[in-house]
Gaussian input, Z-matrix of N, CA and C with variables (Angstrom, degrees):
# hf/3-21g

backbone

0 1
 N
 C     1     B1
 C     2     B2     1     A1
 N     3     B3     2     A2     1     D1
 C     4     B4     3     A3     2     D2
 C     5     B5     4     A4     3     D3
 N     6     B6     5     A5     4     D4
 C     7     B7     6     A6     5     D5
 C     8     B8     7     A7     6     D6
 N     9     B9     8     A8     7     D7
 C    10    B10     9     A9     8     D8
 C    11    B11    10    A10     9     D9
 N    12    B12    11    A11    10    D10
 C    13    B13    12    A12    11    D11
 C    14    B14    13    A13    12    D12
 N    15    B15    14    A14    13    D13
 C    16    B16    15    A15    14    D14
 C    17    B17    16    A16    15    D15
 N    18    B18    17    A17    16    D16
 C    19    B19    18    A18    17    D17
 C    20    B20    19    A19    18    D18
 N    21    B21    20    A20    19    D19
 C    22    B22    21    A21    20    D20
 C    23    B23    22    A22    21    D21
 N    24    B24    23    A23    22    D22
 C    25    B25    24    A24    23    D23
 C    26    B26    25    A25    24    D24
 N    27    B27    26    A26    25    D25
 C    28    B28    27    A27    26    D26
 C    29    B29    28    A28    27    D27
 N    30    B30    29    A29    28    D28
 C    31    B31    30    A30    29    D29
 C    32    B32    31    A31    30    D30
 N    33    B33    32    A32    31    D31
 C    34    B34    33    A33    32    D32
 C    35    B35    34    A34    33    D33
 N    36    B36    35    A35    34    D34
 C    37    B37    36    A36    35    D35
 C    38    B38    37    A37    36    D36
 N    39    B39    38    A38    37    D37
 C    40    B40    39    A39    38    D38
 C    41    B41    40    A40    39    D39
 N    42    B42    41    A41    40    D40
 C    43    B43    42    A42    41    D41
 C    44    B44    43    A43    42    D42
 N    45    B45    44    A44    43    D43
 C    46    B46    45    A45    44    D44
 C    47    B47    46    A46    45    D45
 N    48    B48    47    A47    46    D46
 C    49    B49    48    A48    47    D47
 C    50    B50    49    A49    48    D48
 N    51    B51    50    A50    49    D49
 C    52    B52    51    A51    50    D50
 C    53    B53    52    A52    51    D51
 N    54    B54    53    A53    52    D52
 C    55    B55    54    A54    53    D53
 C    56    B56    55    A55    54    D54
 N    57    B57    56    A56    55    D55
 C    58    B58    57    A57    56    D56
 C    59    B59    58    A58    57    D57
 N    60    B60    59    A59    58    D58
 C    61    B61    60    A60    59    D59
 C    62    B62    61    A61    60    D60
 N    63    B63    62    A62    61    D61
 C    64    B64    63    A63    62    D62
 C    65    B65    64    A64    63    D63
 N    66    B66    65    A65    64    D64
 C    67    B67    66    A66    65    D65
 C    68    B68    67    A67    66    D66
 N    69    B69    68    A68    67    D67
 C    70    B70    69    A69    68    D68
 C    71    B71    70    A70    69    D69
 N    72    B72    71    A71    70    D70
 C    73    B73    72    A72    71    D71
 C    74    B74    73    A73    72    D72
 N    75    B75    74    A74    73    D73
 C    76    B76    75    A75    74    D74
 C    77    B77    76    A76    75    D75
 N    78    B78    77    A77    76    D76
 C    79    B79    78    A78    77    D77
 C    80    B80    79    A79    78    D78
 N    81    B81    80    A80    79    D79
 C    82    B82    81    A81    80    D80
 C    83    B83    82    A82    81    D81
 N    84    B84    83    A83    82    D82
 C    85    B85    84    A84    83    D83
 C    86    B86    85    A85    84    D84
 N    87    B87    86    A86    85    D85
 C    88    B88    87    A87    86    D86
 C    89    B89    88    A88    87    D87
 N    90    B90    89    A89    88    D88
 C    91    B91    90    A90    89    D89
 C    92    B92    91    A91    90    D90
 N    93    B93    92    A92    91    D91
 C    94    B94    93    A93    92    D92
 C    95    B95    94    A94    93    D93
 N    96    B96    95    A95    94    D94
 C    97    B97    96    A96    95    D95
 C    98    B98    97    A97    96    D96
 N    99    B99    98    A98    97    D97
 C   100   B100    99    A99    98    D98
 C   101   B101   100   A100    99    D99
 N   102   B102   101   A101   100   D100
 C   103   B103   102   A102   101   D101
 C   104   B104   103   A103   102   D102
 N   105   B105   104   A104   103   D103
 C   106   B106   105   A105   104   D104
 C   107   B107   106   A106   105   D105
 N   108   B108   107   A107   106   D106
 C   109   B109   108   A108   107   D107
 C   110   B110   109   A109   108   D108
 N   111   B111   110   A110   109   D109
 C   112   B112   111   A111   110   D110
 C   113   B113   112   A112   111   D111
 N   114   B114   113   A113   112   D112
 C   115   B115   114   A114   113   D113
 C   116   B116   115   A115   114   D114
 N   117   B117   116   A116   115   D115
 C   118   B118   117   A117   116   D116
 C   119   B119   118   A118   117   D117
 N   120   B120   119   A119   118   D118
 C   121   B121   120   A120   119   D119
 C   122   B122   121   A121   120   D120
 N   123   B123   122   A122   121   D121
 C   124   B124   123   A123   122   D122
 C   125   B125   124   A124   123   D123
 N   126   B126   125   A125   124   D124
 C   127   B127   126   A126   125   D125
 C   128   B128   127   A127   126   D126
 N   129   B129   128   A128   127   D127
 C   130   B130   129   A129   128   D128
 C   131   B131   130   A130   129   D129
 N   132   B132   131   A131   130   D130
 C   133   B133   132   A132   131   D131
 C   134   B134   133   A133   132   D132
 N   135   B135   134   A134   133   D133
 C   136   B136   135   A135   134   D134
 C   137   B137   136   A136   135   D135
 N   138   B138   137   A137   136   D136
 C   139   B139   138   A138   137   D137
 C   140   B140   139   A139   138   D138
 N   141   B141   140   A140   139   D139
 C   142   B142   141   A141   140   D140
 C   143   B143   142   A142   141   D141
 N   144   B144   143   A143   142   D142
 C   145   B145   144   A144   143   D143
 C   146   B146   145   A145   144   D144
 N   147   B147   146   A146   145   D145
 C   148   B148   147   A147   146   D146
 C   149   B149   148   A148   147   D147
 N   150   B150   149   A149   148   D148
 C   151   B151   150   A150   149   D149
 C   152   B152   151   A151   150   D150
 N   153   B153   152   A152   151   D151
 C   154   B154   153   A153   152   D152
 C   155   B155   154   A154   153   D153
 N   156   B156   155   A155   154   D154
 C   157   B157   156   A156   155   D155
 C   158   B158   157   A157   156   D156
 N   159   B159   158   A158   157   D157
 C   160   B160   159   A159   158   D158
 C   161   B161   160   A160   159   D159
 N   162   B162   161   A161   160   D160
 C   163   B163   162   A162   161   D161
 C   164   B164   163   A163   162   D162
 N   165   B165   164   A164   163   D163
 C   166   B166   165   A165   164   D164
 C   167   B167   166   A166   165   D165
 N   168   B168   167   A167   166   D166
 C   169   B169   168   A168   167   D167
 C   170   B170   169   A169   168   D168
 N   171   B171   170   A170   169   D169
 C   172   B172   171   A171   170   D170
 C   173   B173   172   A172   171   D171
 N   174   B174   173   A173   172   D172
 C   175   B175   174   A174   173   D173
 C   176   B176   175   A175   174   D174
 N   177   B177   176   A176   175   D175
 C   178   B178   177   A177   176   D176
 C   179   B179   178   A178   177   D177
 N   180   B180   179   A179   178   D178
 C   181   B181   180   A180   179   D179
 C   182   B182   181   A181   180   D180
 N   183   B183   182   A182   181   D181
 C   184   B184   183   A183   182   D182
 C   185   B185   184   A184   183   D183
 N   186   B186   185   A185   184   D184
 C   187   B187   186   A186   185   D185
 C   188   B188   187   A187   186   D186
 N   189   B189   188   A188   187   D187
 C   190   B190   189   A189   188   D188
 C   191   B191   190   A190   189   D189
 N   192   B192   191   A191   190   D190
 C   193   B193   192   A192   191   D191
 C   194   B194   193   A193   192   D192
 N   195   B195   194   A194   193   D193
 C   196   B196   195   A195   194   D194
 C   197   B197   196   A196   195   D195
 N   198   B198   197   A197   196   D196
 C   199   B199   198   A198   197   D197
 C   200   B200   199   A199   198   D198
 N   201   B201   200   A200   199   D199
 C   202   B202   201   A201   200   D200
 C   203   B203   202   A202   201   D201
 N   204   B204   203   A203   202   D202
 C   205   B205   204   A204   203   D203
 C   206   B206   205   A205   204   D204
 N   207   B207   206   A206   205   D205
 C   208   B208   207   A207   206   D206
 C   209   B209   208   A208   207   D207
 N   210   B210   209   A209   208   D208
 C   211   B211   210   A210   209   D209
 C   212   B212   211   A211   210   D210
 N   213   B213   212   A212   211   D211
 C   214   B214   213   A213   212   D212
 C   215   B215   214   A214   213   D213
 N   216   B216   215   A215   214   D214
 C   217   B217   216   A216   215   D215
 C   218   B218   217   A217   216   D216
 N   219   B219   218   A218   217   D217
 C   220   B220   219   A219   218   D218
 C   221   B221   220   A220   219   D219
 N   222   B222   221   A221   220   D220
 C   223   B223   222   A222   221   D221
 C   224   B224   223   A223   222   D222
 N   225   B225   224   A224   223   D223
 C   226   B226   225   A225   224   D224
 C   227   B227   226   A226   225   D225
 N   228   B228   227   A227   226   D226
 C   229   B229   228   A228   227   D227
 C   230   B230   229   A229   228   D228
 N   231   B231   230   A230   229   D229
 C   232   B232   231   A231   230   D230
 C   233   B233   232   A232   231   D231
 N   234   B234   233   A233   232   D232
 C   235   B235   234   A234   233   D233
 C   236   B236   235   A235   234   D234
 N   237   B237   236   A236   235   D235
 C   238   B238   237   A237   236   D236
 C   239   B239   238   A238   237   D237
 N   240   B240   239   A239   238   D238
 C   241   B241   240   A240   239   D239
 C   242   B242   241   A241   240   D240
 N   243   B243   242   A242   241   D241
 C   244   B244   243   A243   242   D242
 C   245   B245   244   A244   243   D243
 N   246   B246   245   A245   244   D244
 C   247   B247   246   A246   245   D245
 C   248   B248   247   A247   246   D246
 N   249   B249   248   A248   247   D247
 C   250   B250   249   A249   248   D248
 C   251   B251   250   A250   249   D249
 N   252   B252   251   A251   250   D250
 C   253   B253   252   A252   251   D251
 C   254   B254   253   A253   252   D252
 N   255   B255   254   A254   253   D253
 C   256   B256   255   A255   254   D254
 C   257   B257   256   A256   255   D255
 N   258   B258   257   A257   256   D256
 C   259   B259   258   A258   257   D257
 C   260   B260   259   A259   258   D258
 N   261   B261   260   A260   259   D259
 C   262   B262   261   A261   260   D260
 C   263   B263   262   A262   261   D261
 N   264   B264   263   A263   262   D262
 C   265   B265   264   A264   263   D263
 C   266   B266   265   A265   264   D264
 N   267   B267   266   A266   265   D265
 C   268   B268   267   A267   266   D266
 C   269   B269   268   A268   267   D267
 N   270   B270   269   A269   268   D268
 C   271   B271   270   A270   269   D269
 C   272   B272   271   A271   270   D270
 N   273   B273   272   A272   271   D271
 C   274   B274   273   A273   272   D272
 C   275   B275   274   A274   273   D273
 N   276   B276   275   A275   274   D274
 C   277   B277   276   A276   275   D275
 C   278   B278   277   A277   276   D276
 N   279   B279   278   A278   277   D277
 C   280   B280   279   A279   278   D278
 C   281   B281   280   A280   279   D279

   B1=1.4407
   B2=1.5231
   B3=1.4103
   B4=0.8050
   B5=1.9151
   B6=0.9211
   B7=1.5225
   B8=1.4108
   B9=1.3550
   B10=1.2322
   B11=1.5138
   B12=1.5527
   B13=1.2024
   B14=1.1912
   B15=1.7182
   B16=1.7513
   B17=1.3811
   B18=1.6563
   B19=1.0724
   B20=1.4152
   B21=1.3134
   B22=1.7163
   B23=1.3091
   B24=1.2734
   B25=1.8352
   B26=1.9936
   B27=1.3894
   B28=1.7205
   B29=1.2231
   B30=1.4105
   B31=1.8164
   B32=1.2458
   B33=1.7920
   B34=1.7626
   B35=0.9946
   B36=1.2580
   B37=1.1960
   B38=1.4998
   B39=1.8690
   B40=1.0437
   B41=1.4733
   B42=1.0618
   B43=1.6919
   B44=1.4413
   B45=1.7782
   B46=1.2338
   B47=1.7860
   B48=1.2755
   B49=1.7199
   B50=1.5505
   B51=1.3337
   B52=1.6571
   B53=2.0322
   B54=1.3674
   B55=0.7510
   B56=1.6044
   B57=1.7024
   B58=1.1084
   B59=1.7286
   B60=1.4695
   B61=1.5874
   B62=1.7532
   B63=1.2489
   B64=1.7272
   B65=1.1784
   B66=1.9283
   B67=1.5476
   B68=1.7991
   B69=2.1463
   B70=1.5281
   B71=1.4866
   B72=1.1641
   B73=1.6316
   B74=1.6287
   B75=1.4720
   B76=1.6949
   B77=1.2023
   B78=1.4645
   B79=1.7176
   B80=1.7254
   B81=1.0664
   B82=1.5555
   B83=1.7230
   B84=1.1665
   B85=1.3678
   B86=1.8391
   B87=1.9718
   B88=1.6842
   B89=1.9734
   B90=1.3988
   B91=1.8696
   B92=1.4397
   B93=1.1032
   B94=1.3862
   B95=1.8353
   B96=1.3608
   B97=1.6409
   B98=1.8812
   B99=1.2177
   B100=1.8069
   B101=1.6621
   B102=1.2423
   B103=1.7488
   B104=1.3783
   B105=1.3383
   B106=1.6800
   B107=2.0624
   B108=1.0829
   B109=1.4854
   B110=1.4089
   B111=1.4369
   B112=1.2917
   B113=1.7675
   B114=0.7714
   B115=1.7003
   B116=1.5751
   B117=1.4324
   B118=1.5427
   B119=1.5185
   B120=1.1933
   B121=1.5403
   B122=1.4541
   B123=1.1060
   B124=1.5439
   B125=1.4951
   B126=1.2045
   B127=1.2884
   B128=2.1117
   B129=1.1716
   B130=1.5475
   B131=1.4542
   B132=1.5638
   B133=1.4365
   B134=1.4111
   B135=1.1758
   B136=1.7495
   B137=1.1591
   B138=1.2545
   B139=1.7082
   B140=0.9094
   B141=1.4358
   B142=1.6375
   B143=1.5348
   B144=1.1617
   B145=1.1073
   B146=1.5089
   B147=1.5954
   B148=1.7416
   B149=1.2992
   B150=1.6227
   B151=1.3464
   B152=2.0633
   B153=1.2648
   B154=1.1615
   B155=1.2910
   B156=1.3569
   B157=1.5237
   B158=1.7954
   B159=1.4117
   B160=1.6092
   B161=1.4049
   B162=1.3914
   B163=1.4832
   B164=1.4721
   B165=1.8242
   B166=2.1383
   B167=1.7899
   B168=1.1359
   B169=1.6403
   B170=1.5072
   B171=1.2184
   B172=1.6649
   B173=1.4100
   B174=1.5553
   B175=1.9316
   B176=1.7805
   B177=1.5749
   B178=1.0608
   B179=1.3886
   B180=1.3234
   B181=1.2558
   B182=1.4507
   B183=1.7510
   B184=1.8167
   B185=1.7767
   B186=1.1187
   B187=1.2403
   B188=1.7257
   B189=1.3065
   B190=1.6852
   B191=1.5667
   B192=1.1257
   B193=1.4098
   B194=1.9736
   B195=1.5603
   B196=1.2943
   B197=1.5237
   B198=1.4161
   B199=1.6819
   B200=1.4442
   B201=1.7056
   B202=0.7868
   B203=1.3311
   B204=1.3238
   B205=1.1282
   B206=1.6200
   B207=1.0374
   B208=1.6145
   B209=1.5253
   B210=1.4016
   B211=0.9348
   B212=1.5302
   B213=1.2804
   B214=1.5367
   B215=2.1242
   B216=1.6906
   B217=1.3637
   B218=1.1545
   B219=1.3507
   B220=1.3258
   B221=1.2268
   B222=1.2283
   B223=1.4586
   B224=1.7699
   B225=1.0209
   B226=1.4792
   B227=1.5946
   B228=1.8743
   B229=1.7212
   B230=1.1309
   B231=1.9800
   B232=1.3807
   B233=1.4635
   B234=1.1815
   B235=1.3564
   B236=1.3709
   B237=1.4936
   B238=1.0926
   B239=1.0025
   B240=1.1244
   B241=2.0472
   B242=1.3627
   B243=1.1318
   B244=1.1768
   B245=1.6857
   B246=1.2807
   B247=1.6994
   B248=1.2727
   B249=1.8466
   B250=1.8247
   B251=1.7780
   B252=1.5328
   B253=1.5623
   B254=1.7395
   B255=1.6619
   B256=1.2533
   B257=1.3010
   B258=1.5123
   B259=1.6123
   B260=1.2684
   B261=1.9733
   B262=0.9549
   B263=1.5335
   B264=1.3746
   B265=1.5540
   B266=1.4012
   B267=1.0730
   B268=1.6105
   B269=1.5993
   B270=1.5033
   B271=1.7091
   B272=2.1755
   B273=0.9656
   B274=1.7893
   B275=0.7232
   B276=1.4105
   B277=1.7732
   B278=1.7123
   B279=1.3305
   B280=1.9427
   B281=1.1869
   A1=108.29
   A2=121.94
   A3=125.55
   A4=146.96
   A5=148.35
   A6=129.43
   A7=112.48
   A8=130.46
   A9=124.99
   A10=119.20
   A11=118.66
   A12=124.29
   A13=117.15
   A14=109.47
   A15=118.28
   A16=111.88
   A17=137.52
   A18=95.58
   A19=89.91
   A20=114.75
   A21=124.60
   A22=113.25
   A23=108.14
   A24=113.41
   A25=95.21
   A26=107.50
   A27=111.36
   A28=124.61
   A29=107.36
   A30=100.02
   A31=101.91
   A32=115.96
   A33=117.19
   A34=155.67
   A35=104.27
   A36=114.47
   A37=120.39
   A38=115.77
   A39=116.43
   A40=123.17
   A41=129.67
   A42=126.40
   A43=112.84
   A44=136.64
   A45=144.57
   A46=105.58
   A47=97.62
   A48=125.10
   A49=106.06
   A50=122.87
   A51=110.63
   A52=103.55
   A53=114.78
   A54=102.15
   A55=165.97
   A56=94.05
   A57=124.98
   A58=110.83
   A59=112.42
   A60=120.39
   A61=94.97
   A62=113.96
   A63=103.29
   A64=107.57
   A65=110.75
   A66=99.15
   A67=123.54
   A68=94.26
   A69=89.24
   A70=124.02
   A71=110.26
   A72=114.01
   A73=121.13
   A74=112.78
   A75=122.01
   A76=79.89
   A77=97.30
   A78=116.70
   A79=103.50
   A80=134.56
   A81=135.29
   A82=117.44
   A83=106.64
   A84=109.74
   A85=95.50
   A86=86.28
   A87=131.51
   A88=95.76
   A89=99.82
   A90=106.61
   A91=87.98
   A92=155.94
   A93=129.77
   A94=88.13
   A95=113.24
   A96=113.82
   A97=98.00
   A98=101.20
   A99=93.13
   A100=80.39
   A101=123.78
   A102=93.87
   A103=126.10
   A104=113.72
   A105=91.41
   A106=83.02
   A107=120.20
   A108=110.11
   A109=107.98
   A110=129.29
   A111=157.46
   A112=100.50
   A113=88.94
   A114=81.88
   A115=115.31
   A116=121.06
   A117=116.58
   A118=85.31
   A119=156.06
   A120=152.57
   A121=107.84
   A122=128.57
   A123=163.07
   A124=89.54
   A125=119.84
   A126=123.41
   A127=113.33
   A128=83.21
   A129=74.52
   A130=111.74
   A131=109.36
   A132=99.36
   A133=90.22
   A134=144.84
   A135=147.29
   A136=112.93
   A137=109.10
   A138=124.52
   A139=108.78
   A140=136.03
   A141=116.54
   A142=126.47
   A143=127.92
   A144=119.15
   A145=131.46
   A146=89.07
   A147=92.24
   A148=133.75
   A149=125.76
   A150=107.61
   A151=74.62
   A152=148.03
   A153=113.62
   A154=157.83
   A155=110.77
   A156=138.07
   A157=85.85
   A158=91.99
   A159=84.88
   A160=147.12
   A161=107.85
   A162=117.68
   A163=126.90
   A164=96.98
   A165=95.76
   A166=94.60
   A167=118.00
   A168=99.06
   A169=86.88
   A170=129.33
   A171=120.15
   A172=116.89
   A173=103.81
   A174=97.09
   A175=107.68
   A176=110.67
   A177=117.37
   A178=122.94
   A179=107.48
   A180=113.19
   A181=166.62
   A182=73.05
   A183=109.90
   A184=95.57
   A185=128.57
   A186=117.09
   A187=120.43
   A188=105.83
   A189=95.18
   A190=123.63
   A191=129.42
   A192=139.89
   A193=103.12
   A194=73.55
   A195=91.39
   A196=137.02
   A197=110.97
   A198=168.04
   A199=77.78
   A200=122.25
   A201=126.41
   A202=143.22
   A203=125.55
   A204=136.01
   A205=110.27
   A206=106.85
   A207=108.85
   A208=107.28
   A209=140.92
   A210=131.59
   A211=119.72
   A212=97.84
   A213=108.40
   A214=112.48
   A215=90.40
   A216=113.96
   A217=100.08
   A218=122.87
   A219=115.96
   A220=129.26
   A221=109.10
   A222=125.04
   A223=109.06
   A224=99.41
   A225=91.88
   A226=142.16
   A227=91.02
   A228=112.11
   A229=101.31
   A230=129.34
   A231=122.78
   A232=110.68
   A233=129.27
   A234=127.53
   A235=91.40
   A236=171.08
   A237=173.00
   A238=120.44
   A239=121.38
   A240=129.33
   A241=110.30
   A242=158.85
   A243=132.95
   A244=134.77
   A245=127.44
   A246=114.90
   A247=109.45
   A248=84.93
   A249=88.56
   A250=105.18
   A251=98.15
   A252=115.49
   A253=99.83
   A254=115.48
   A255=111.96
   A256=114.18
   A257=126.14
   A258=110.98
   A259=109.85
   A260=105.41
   A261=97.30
   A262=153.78
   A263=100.57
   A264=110.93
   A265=126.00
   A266=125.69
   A267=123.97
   A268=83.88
   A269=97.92
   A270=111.91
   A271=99.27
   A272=109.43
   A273=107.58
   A274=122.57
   A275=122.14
   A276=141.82
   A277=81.90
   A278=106.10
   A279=118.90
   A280=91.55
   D1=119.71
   D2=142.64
   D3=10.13
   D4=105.59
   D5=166.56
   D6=-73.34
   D7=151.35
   D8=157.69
   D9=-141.84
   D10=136.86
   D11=179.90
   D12=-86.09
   D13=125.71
   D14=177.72
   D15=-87.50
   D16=-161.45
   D17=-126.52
   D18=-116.99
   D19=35.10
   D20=167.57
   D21=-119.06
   D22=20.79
   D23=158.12
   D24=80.30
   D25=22.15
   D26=164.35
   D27=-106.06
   D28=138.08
   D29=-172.60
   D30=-80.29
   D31=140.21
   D32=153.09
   D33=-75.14
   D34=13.79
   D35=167.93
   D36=-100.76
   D37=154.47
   D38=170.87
   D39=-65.38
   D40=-172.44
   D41=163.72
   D42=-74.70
   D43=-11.57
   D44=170.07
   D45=-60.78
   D46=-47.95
   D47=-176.92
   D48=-78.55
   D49=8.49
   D50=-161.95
   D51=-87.73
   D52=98.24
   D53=157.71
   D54=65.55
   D55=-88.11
   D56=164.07
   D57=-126.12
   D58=27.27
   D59=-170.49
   D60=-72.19
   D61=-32.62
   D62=-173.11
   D63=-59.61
   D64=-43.69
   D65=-170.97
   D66=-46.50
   D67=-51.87
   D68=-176.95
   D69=-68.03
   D70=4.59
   D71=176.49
   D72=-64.61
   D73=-20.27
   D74=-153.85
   D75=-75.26
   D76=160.08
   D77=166.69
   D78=-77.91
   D79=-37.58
   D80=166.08
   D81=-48.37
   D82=-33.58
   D83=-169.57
   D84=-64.54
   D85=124.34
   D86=-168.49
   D87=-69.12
   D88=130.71
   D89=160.74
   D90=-54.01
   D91=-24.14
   D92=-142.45
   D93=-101.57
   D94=-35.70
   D95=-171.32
   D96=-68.84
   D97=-25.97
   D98=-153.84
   D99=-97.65
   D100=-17.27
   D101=151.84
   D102=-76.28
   D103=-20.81
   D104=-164.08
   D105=-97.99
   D106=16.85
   D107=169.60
   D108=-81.80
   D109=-47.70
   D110=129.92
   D111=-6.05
   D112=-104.23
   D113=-168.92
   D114=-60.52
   D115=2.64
   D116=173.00
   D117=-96.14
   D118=-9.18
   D119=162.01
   D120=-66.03
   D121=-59.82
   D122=141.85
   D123=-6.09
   D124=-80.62
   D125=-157.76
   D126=-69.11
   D127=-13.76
   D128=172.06
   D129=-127.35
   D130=31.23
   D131=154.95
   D132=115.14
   D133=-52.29
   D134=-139.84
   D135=-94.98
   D136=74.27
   D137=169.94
   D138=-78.21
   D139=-55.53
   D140=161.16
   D141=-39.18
   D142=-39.00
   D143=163.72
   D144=-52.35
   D145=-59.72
   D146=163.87
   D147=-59.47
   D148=-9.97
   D149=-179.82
   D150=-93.32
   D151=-56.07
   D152=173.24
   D153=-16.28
   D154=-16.84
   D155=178.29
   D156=-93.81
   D157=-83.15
   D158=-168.26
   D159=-42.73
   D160=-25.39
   D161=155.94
   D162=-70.27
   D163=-27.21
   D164=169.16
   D165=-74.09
   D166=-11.81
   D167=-163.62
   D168=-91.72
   D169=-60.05
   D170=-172.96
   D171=-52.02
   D172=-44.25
   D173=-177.98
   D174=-56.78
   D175=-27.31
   D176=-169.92
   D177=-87.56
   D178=4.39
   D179=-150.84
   D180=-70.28
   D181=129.16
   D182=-164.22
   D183=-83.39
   D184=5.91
   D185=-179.90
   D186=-132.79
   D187=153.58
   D188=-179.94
   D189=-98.98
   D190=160.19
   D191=-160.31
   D192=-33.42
   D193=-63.62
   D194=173.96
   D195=-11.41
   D196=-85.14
   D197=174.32
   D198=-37.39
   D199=-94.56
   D200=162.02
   D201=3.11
   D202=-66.02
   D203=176.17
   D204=-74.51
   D205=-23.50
   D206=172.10
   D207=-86.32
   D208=-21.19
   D209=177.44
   D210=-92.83
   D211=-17.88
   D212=179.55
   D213=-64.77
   D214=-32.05
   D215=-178.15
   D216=-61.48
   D217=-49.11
   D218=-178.06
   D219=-57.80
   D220=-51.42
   D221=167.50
   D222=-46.28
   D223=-66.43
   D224=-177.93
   D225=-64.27
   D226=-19.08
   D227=156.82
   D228=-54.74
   D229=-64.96
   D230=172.93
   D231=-27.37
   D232=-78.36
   D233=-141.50
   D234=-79.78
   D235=-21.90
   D236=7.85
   D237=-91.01
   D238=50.36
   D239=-174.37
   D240=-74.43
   D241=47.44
   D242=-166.72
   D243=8.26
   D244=170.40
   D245=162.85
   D246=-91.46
   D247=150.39
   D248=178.80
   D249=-56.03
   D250=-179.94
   D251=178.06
   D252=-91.54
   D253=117.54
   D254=-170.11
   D255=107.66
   D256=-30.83
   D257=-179.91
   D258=-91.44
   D259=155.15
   D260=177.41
   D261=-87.80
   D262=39.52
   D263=-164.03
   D264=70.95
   D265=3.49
   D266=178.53
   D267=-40.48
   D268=149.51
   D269=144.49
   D270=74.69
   D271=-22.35
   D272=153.35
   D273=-86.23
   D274=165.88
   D275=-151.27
   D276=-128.35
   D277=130.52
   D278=175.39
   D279=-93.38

């Protein structure tokens, strides 16, 4: 299915509907792809989306503590959260 943009330049579909959702579904699919999926979300604005991915990937989980916690950073650098107290900065600019 298709994506389609309404009429404020947002796609309608959910992340169930995304597209390219079959690809990240495989059991093969690389940490290295579901980062740069992550930050190609990132890059056009869709932080809601992306913490959507990331919570089907942790409930599901295809990912390690780790991975995770660095991507979550990202996400939340997007949205402007600060870092928690204690992490180690993966994914911030010093």
């Amino acid at each position: 299915m298709a994506s389609t943009l309404d009429r404020a330049g947002r796609y309608s579909e959910s992340v169930e509907h995304h597209p390219l959702a079959a690809q990240y579904e495989g059991a093969y699919f690389s940490v290295w792809a579901k980062e740069c999926f992550v930050r190609a979300l990132l890059e056009c604005w869709r932080v809601e989306e992306a913490r959507q991915w990331l919570d089907k990937w942790k409930n599901e989980g295809r990912v390690r503590a780790l991975e995770m916690e660095y991507w979550e950073s990202l996400v939340d650098k997007a949205a402007g959260v600060p870092p928690r107290p204690g992490y180690s900065g993966l994914g911030w600019e010093r």
